[in-house]
Structure formats: C-alpha cells, structure tokens
C-alpha positions as CSV (number, residue, x, y, z in Angstrom):
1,X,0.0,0.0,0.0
2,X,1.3,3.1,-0.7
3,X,1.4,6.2,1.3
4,X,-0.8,9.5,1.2
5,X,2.6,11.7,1.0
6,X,3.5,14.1,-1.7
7,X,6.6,13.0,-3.6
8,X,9.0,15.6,-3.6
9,X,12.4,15.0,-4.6
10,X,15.4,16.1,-2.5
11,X,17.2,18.5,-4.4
12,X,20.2,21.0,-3.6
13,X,18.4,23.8,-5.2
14,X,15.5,23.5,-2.0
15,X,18.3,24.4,-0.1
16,X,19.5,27.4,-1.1
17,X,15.6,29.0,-1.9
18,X,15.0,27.7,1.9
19,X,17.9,29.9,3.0
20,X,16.6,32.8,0.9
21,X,12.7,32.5,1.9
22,X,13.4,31.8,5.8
23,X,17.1,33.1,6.6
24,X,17.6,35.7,3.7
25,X,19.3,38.5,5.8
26,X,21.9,36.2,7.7
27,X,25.2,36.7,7.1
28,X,28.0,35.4,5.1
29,X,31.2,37.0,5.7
30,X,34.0,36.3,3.5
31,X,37.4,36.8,3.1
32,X,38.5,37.3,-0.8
33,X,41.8,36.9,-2.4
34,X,42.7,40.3,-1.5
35,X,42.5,39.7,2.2
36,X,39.4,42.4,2.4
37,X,36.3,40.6,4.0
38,X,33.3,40.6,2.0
39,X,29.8,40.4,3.4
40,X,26.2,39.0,1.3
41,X,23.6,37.1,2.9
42,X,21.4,33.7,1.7
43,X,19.0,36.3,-0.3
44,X,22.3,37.4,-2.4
45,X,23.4,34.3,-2.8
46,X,20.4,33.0,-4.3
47,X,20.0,35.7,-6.7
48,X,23.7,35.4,-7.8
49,X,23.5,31.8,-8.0
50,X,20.3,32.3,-10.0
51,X,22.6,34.6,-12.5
52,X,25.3,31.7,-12.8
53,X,22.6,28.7,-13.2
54,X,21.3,31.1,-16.1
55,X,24.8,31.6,-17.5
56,X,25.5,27.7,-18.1
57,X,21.8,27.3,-19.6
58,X,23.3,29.7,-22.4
59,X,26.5,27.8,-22.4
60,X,24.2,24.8,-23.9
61,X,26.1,22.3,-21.3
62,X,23.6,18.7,-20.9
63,X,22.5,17.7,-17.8
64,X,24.6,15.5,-15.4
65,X,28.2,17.7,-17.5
66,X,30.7,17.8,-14.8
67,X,32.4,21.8,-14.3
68,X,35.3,21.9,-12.2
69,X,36.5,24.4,-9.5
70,X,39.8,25.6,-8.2
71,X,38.6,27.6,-5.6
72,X,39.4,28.6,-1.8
73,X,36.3,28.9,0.8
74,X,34.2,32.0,-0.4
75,X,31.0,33.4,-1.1
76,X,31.7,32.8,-5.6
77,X,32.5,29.4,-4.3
78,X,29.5,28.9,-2.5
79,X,27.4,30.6,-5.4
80,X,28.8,27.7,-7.7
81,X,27.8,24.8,-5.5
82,X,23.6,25.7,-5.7
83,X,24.1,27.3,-9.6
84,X,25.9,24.2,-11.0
85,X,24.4,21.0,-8.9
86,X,20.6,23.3,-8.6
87,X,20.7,24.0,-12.9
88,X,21.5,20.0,-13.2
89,X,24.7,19.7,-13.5
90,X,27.7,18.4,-11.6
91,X,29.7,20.3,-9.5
92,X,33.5,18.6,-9.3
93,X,35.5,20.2,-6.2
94,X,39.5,19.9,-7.6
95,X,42.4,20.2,-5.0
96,X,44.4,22.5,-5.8
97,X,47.6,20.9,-4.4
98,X,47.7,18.3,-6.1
99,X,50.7,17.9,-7.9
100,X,49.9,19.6,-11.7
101,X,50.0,15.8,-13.2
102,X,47.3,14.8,-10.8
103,X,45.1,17.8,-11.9
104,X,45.2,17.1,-15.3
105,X,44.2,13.4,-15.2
106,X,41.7,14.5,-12.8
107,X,40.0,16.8,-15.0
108,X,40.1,14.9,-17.9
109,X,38.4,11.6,-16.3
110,X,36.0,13.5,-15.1
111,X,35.3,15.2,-18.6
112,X,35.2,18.6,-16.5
113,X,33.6,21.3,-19.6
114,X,33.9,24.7,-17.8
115,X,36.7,25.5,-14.7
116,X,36.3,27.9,-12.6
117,X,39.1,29.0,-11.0
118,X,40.6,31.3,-8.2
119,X,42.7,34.2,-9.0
120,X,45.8,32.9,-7.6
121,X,45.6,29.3,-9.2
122,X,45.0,31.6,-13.0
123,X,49.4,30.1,-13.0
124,X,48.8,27.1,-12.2
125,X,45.9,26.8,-14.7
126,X,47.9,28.4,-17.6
127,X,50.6,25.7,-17.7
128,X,48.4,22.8,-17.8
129,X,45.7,24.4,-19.9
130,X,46.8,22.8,-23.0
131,X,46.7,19.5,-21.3
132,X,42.7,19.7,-20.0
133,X,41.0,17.8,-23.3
134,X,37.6,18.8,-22.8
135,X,37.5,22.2,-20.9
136,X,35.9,25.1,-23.1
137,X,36.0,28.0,-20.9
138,X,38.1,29.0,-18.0
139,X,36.4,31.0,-15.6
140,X,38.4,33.1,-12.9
141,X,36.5,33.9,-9.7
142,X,36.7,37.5,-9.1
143,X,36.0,41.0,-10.6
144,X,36.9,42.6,-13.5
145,X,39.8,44.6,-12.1
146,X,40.8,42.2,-9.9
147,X,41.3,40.0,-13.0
148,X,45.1,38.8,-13.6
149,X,46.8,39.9,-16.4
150,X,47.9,36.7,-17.4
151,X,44.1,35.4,-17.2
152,X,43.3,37.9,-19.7
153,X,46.0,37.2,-22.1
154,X,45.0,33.2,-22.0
155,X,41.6,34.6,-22.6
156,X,39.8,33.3,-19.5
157,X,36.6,34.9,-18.4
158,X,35.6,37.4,-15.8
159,X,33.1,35.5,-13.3
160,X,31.6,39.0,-12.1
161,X,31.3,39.9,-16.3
162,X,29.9,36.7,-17.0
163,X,26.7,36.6,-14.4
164,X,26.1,40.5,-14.8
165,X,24.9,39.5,-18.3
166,X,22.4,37.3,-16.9
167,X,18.5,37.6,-14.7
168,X,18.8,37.1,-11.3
169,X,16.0,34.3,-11.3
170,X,15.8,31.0,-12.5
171,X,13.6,28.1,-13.1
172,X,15.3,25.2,-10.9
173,X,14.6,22.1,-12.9
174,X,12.6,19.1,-11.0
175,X,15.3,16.7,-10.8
176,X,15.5,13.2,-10.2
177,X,16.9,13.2,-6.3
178,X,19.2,10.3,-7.1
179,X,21.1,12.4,-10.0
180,X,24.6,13.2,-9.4
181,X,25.5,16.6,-8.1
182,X,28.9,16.9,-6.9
183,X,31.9,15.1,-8.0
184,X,35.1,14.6,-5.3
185,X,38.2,12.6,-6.1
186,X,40.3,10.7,-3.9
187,X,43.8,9.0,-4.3
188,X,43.7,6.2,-2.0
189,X,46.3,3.8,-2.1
190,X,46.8,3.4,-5.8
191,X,48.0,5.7,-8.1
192,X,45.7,7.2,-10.0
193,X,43.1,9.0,-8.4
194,X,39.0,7.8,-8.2
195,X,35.7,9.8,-8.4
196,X,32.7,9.6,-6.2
197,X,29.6,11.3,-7.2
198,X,27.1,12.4,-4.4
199,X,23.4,12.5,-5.4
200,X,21.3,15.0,-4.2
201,X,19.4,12.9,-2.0
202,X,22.9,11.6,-0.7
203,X,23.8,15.1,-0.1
204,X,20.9,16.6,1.9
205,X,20.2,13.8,4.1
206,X,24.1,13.9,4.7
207,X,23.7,17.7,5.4
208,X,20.8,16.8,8.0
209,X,22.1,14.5,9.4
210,X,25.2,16.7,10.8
211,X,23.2,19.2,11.9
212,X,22.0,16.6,14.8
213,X,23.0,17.7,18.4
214,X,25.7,15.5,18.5
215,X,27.2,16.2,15.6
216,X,27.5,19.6,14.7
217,X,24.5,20.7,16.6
218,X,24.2,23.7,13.7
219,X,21.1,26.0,14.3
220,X,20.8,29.3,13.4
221,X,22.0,30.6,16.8
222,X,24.9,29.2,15.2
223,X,27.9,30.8,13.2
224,X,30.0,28.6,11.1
225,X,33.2,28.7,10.3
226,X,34.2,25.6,7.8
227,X,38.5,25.9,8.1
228,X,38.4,22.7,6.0
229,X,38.6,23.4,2.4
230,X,35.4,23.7,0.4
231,X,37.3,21.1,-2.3
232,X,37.6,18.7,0.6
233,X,34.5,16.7,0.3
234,X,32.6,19.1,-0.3
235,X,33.9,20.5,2.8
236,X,32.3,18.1,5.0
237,X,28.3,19.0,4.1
238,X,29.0,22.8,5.8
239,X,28.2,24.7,3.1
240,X,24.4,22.4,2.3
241,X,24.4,21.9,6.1
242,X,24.7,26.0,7.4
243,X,22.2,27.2,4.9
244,X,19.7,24.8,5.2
245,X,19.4,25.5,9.1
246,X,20.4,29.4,8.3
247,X,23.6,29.8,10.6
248,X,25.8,32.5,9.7
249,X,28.9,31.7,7.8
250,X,32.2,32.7,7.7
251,X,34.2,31.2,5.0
252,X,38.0,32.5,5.4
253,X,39.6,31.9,2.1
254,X,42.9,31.2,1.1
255,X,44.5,32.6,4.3
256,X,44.8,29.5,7.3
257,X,47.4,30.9,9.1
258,X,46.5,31.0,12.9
259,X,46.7,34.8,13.2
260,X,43.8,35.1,10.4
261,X,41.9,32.3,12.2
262,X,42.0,33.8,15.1
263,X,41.1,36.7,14.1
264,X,38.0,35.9,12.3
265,X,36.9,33.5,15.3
266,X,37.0,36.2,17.8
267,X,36.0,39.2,15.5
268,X,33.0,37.3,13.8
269,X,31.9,35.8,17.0
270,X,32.5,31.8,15.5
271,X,30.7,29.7,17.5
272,X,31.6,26.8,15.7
273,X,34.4,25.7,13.0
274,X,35.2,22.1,12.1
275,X,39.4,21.2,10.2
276,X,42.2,18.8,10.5
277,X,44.4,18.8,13.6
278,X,47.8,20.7,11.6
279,X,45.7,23.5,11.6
280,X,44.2,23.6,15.1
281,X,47.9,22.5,16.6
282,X,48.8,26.0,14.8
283,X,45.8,28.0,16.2
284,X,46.4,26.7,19.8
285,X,50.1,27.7,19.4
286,X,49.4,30.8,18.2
287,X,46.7,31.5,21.6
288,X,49.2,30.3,24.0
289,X,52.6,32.4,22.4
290,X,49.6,35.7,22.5
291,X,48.1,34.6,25.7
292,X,44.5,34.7,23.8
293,X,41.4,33.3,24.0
294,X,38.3,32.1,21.8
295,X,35.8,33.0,23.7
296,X,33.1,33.0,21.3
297,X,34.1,29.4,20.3
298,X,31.9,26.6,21.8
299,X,32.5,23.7,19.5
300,X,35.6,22.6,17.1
301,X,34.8,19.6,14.7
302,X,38.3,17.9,14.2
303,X,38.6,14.9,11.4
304,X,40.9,13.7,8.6
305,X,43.3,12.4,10.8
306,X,42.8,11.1,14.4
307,X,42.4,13.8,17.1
308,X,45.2,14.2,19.7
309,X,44.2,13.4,23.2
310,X,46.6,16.8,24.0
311,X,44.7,18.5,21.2
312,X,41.3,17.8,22.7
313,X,42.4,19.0,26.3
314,X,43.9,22.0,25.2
315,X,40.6,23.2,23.4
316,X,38.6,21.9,27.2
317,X,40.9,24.7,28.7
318,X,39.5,27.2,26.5
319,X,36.2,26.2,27.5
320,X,35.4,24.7,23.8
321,X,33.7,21.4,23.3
322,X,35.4,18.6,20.5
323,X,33.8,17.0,18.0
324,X,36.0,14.5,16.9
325,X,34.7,13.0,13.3
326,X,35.7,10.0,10.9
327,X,34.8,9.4,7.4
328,X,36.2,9.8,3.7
329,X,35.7,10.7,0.6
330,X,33.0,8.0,0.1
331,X,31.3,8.7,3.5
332,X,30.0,11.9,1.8
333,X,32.7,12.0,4.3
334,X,31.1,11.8,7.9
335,X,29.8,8.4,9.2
336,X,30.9,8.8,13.1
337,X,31.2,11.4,15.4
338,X,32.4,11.4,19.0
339,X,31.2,14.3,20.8
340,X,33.6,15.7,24.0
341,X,32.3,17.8,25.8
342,X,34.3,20.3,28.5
343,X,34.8,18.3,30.8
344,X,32.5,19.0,34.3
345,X,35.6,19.3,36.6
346,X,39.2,19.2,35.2
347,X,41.3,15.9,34.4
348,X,44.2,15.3,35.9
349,X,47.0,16.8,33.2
350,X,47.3,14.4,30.3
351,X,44.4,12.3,31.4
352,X,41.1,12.1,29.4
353,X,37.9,12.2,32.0
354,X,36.9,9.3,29.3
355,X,38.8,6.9,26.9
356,X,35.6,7.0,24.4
357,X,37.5,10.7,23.5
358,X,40.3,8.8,21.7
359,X,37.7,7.1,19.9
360,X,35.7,7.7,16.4
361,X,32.5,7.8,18.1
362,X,28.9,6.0,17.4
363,X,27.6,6.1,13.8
364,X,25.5,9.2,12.5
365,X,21.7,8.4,11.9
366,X,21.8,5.9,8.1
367,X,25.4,4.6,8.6
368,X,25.5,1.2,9.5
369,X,28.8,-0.2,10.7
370,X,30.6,-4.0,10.9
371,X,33.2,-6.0,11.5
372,X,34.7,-8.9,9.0
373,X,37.5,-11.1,9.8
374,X,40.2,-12.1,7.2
375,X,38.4,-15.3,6.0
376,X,35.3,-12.8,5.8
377,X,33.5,-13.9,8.9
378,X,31.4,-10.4,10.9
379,X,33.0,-10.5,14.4
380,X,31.3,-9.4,17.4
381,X,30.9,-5.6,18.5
382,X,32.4,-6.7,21.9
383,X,35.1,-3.2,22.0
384,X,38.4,-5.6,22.0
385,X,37.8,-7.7,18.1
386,X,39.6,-6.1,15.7
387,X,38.4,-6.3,12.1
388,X,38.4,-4.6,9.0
389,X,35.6,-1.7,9.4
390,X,32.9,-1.5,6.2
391,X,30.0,0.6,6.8
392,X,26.7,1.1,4.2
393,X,24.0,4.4,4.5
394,X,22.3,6.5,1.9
395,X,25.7,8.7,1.9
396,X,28.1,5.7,1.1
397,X,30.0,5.3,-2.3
398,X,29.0,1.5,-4.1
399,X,30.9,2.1,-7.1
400,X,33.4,4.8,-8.1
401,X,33.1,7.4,-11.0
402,X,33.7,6.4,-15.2
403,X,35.7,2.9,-14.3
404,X,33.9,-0.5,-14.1
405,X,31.7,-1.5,-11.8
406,X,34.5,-4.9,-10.9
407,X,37.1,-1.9,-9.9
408,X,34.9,-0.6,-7.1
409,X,36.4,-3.6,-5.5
410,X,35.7,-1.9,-2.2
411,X,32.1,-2.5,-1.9
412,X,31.5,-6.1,-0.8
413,X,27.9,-7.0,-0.6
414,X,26.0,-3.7,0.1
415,X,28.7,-2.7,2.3
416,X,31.8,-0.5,1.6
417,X,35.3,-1.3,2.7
418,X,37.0,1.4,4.5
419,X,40.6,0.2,4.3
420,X,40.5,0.5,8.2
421,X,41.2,-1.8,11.2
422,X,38.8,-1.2,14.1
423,X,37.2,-2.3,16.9
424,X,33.1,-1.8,17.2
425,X,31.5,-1.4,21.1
426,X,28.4,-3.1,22.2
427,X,26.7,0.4,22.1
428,X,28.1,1.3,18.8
429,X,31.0,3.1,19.6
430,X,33.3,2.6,16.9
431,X,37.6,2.9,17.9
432,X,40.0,3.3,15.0
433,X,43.0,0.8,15.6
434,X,44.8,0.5,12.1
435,X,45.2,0.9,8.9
436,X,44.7,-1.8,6.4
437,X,47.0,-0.3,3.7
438,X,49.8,2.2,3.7
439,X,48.1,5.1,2.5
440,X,50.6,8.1,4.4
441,X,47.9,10.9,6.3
442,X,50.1,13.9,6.1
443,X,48.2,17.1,8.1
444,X,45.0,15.6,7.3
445,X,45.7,15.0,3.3
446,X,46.5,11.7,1.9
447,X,50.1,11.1,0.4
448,X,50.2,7.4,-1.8
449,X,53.3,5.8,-0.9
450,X,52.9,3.6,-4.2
451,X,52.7,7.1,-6.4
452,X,55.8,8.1,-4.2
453,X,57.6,4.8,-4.8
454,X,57.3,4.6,-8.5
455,X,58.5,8.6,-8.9
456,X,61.7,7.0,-6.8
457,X,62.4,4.3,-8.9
458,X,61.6,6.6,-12.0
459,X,65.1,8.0,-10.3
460,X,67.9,5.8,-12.9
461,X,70.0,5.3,-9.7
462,X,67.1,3.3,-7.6
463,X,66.6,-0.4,-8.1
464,X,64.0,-0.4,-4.8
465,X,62.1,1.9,-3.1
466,X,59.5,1.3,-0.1
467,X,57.6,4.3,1.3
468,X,56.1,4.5,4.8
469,X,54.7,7.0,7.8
470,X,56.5,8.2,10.4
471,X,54.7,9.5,13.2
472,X,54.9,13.4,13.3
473,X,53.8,15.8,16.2
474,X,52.6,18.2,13.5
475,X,51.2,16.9,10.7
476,X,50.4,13.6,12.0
477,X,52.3,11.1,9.8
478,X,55.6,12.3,7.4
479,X,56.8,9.9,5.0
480,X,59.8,8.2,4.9
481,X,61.5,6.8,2.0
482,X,63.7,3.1,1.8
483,X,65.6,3.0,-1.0
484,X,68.0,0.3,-2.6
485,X,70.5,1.7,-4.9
486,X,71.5,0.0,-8.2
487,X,75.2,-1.9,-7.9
488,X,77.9,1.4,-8.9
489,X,75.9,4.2,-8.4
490,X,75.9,6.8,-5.3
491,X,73.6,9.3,-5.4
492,X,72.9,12.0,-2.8
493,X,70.1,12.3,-0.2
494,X,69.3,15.4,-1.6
495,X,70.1,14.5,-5.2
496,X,67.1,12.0,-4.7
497,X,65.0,14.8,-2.5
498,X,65.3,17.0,-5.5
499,X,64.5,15.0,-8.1
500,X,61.4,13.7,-6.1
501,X,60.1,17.4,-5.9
502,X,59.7,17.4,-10.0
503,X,57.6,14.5,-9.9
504,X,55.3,14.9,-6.8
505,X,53.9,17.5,-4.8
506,X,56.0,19.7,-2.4
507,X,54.1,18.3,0.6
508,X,54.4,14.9,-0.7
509,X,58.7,15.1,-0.5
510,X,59.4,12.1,2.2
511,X,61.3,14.0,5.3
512,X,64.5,11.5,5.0
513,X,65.6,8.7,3.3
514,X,67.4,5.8,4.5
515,X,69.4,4.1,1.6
516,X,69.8,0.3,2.2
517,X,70.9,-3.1,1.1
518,X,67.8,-4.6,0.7
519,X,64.3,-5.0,1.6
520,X,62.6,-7.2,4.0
521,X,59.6,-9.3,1.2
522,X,57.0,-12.0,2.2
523,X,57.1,-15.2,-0.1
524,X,55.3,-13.8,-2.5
525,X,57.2,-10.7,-3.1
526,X,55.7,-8.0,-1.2
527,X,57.7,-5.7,0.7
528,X,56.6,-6.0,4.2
529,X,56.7,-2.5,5.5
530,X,55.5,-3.1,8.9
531,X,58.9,-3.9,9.4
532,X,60.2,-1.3,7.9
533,X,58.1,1.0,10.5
534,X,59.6,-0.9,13.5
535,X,63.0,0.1,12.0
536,X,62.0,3.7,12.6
537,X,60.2,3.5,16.1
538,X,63.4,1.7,17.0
C-alpha cells in the first residue's frame, strides 16, 4: 500500500531558496583573495547563484556535464555549489595541491567542460591548460579589475562579467533526487586518483544528518566557520548543512594561518568551526605564544586524521567542546562522530575524563557499521575484536566514478570497505586501531606511498624503493622513504629529495631517506613495510 505523502524530490536547489525565503538577511562573511572581507547574505546568494545557473543554460552544457572548480572557501565558491548542482549539472571540487599531473588526469576523467578558478591558481591553470581535453571555458573567480593579467592574455573569463549578463531568477529544474550533483576525487592507495559522485538525496540527508546535536548541533544561533577546504568533500556538508538550518557563515579563504583564524573566530563571533588537527595545533600555538582566547568558540569539529588526546584537552581549557569525526571521501565524508564535551571538573594533566575521547565515536543516523575477519566472517561488537571496518548508509559510495563496476572492488555485498582496522562497542561506539593499507595521512591529506615509490624508482639510480609514515607531532604522519640503490651508483640524499620534488607534490617530499641493502619481502614478493616502521620507532 502506498502512502498518502506528496513526492517531492530532495534536491540541492531546496536548499538554497530555503535559505533565501526563511534566513535571507543572515550573514556570510568572506574573506577574498585580497585579504578584504566581503559580506552577502542567503538572499544574495540565491540571486547570484540564479545569474550563474542562467549563464550555463546559455553555455548549452547537458545535464549530469561535470564543471570543475579551483577555488578557496568564499562566497563565488558557495554561489557555484547551488548554480551548478541546482541547474543540473555536476559540480567537481579539484584540489588545488595536487601535484599539476594529478590535476590534469583529474579533470580529464572527469570530462570537467567549464573550470572555474581562483585568482591565484590563473598560473597554475595556464601551464596545464593545453593539457585539459575537454574544458571550453576557464572562468576566474573574481571581478573585473581584480582580474590577472595573465588570465586575460589566455583569454579566461571574468566571473563577475559573466553573471552580470544574466537575470537574477531561474527556473530550478525538478530533478530526479538520485542524480549526481557533486563530483570529489580521492587517491587512496593506488596511483591514480577515483571519483565519487554524491546524489542530491545523498547530499541533503548527509547535510541533515550533521546538523543533529551531537554532531555539529548547527542551528541558526549558530555561526560557522568551515577551516576545512570547500574542495575537501565538499567541505564536509558545511556549506548544504549551514544554509539549510540558516547559521551564519564565515568562510576565510585562502588565508589558514592562525593569526587570520583567530582573528575571524573572535572578530565574527564563530561559534563553531570544524578542520584537520595541523591547523588547530597551529591556532592553539598561536593563543598560547599571544596569551589569547576564543571565547566565542563553543565547539571545534576535528577529522581527517585522528584527534590528539593533548589536542582535545587544550581546546577543554579554553572552554570549547570537540567534535571529533571519521569518514572519507565515500562517506560523503562523515559516518561517526564522537562528541567531548568540556569536561564537568578538570582531568588530571594528560588524562582524558573518558577513553571513548580517543575514539571515532557512534555512527551518524543511516550509517551502518561492521566487522569482517580475514576469512570474511562479521565479528562481534564486543570493543576488544579487531576487524576490518565497512560501513553502508544513503551517503556511502557503491561504485566509483567512469571505471567499471569490478574496480569498485571496495564495496562487498551492500557494504563498503573502509581500508581500516577497528574495533566496534556493544553500544556502537566505533575505535580506529589500524590501517589496512599504507596510505601516508600527512596534516589531514592523503600522500600514496605507491605514487611516491614509482616517482623513486623513475630516479635511474634506484633499483627499490618502499615508502612508509612516520609518526609526526605536527602533521600527523611524514613519510619516509627506503631505497636500494643499483650496484655502482651513489647518489645523494638530496640529489634523490630533489628530483622527487619534480615529480610529486612539495608536501608529498618524504622527510628523510634511508638508503639500504635490501628489503625485507613475504614469499610472494611483497615488501613488508610493517617492518620497515619498527625500523624507525626503533
């Protein structure tokens, strides 16, 4: 029997006219290339968004076309998200740092037509722009005297020129909710990076469901502050979930520094901000050498690499509560959260009033978690079996983007592989133990040790090379680079640095290398690098 409810569709587009009908006047503060801050509100941003949908209608681009941004956290950026997913088409977040090899394969899988870029990626874009195959217009992100010379003399576009020619409303098209509206890549463990699309359905539930109260607990009481990029997974539903609860934003561009953060935080009144734990180490370096605080701050979301236990109690002496979230790039990316609050009377120093706050937390509302042994057996959720963590929900990848279906190797019978070790509680409560594969998390960024160890051995000198993490009080994990030399040759450490830096990017460089005779391999060939890690601990 079938219900008495109206079907309507859930579509990115609701959320934005939402915003403009019931929050129009709230605030979005931004900071632009310039460093100047910049201030619209949902109303604006519908209307301008409105102008840009119209502009690609013109362009003649077909529904479900991919366009492709290079773009920091700002209000243009945010006006792209609703114009290009709302109009129908597919919005595809690029990371700009990437190395320029990545980009380019990236954009071309994904058949990107337009790119729209930031003012200071217009270099960047110019070197590889005979390399994109199917991009037809380069759009740059800001006015037009704020336009670079060099954009004008490749004969990119002015974004401000191009949606001034157009009406500030628009027909939204009823879309099919399961359509694909944004486009993120990940690199994983292999070399070449993969796509997931997010639906529109998979993207608003995703949005609601972080607005619970404990998860983001976003209201519009509530100003936002997303520090993690907006080409970071579509910078973790903040920009779908703030405007469809109307919370202020404050999106802080290209400048992460942790004078700028601070600054916004306590000048804009941020009640809430969400990044990886490089950036927070920074900020709370920053208050302590200035003897600051962040008042206004109640809450700090902290995710893409594990959260420090330190971390966490430094932010409880500033009075601010952590969030600390899991998830990837095809969790839409959150699928746990682990709420910690101030504790009610201080810890003893260095000593968590709970050991769930080193965990990953319990599942959001739709994600489903499990355990599976080697021999694929589901192991108990008793909070001491370890097994390798899948998880399914209306916000998990099944397949990844333009490669087929037998490669999306990581979805095993409705349920994704994470790639993860973990142990699962009785009451949900999900702890992170391991990692499956050697993927290197650098600061909250992935680093591929088989990309780095194939740009080694492109080296004429290498016969071997085996890259692994080292644990880093900054950035998390640095890696760290093996390498066995061909018989005769005797090239430097920072011969083999340097040649590394043409072939990957900057961040990507290993912190040492440690040349040796040979490498420790199981039976079947494979170089066994937890042995290799033991080398460095010891």
């Amino acid at each position: 029997m079938r219900s008495t409810m109206m079907d309507q569709p859930l579509l990115i587009s609701s959320i934005i006219r939402h915003a403009a009908a019931c929050h129009g006047s709230t605030e979005i503060v931004s900071r632009v290339s310039d460093g100047a801050l910049h201030r619209t509100n949902y109303a604006e941003v519908y209307e301008r968004s409105s102008k840009l949908a119209n502009a690609l209608a013109s362009w003649r681009l077909q529904r479900g076309d991919r366009v492709g941004t290079l773009g920091w956290n700002d209000h243009r950026h945010l006006e792209i998200y609703y114009g290009v997913s709302g109009a129908g088409f597919v919005c595809h977040t690029i990371n700009p740092r990437l190395f320029p090899d990545q980009i380019v394969y990236i954009v071309n899988h994904a058949s990107d037509r337009l790119l729209f870029v930031d003012p200071s990626f217009v270099g960047l874009v110019a070197v590889v722009r005979q390399h994109l195959q199917s991009v037809e217009r380069v759009i740059v992100m800001c006015s037009a005297s704020a336009m670079p010379p060099e954009a004008i003399a490749e004969g990119f576009e002015c974004y401000e020129e191009v949606i001034a020619a157009h009406k500030s409303t628009f027909d939204w098209p009823r879309l099919d909710e399961n359509d694909a509206a944004g486009l993120c890549y990940t690199s994983g463990t292999t070399g070449d990076p993969k796509g997931v699309l997010y639906s529109h359905r998979s993207t608003v539930l995703h949005a609601l469901a972080v607005c619970a109260p404990d998860v983001f607990n976003l209201g519009e009481r509530t100003t936002v502050m997303p520090v993690v990029p907006m080409f970071h997974v579509n910078g973790w539903g903040l920009p779908h979930a703030a405007p469809m609860v109307g919370a202020r934003l404050v999106l802080p561009g290209q400048r992460l520094d942790a004078a700028s953060l601070y600054q916004l935080i306590t000048t804009e009144k941020v009640t809430f901000t969400a990044g990886v734990p490089t950036v927070w180490g920074s900020l709370l370096d920053w208050i302590d050498d200035n003897k600051g605080e962040i008042a206004p701050l109640e809450r700090v979301a902290i995710g893409g690499a594990a959260c420090p236990q330190i971390m966490a109690e430094r932010f409880h002496k500033q009075g601010v509560d952590v969030v600390h979230a899991w998830g990837m790039t095809e969790t839409s990316p959150v699928g746990l959260a682990n709420r910690c609050p101030v504790p009610a009377s201080p810890a003893p120093e260095g000593i968590m009033s709970s050991n769930r706050r080193l965990k990953q937390g319990k599942p959001l509302f739709g994600v489903e978690t499990r355990l599976l042994s080697e021999d694929d057996r589901v192991l108990p959720h008793d909070g001491t079996t370890s097994g390798r963590l899948q998880v399914r929900g209306p916000w998990v990848a099944s397949s990844y983007f333009n490669l087929p279906l037998d490669s999306a190797d990581r979805a095993n019978d409705g349920w994704f592989e994470t790639g993860d070790i973990a142990t699962i509680e009785a009451a949900g409560t999900v702890e992170i133990v391991d990692r499956a594969k050697d993927v290197i998390k650098s600061g909250g960024e992935w680093i591929s040790s088989v990309t780095l160890e194939n740009a080694a051995m492109s080296h004429p000198d290498v016969y071997e090379a085996a890259a692994v993490a080292r644990d880093d009080e900054r950035w998390g994990e640095r890696p760290v680079l093996f390498v066995v030399l061909r018989p005769g040759t005797a090239p430097s450490k920072e011969g083999l640095l340097s040649h590394l830096g043409t072939r990957v990017a900057r961040w990507w460089v290993p912190d040492d290398i440690h040349f040796v005779d040979d490498l420790p391999h199981t039976a079947t060939g494979k170089v066994v690098k937890a042995t290799l890690r033991r080398r460095l601990r010891q």
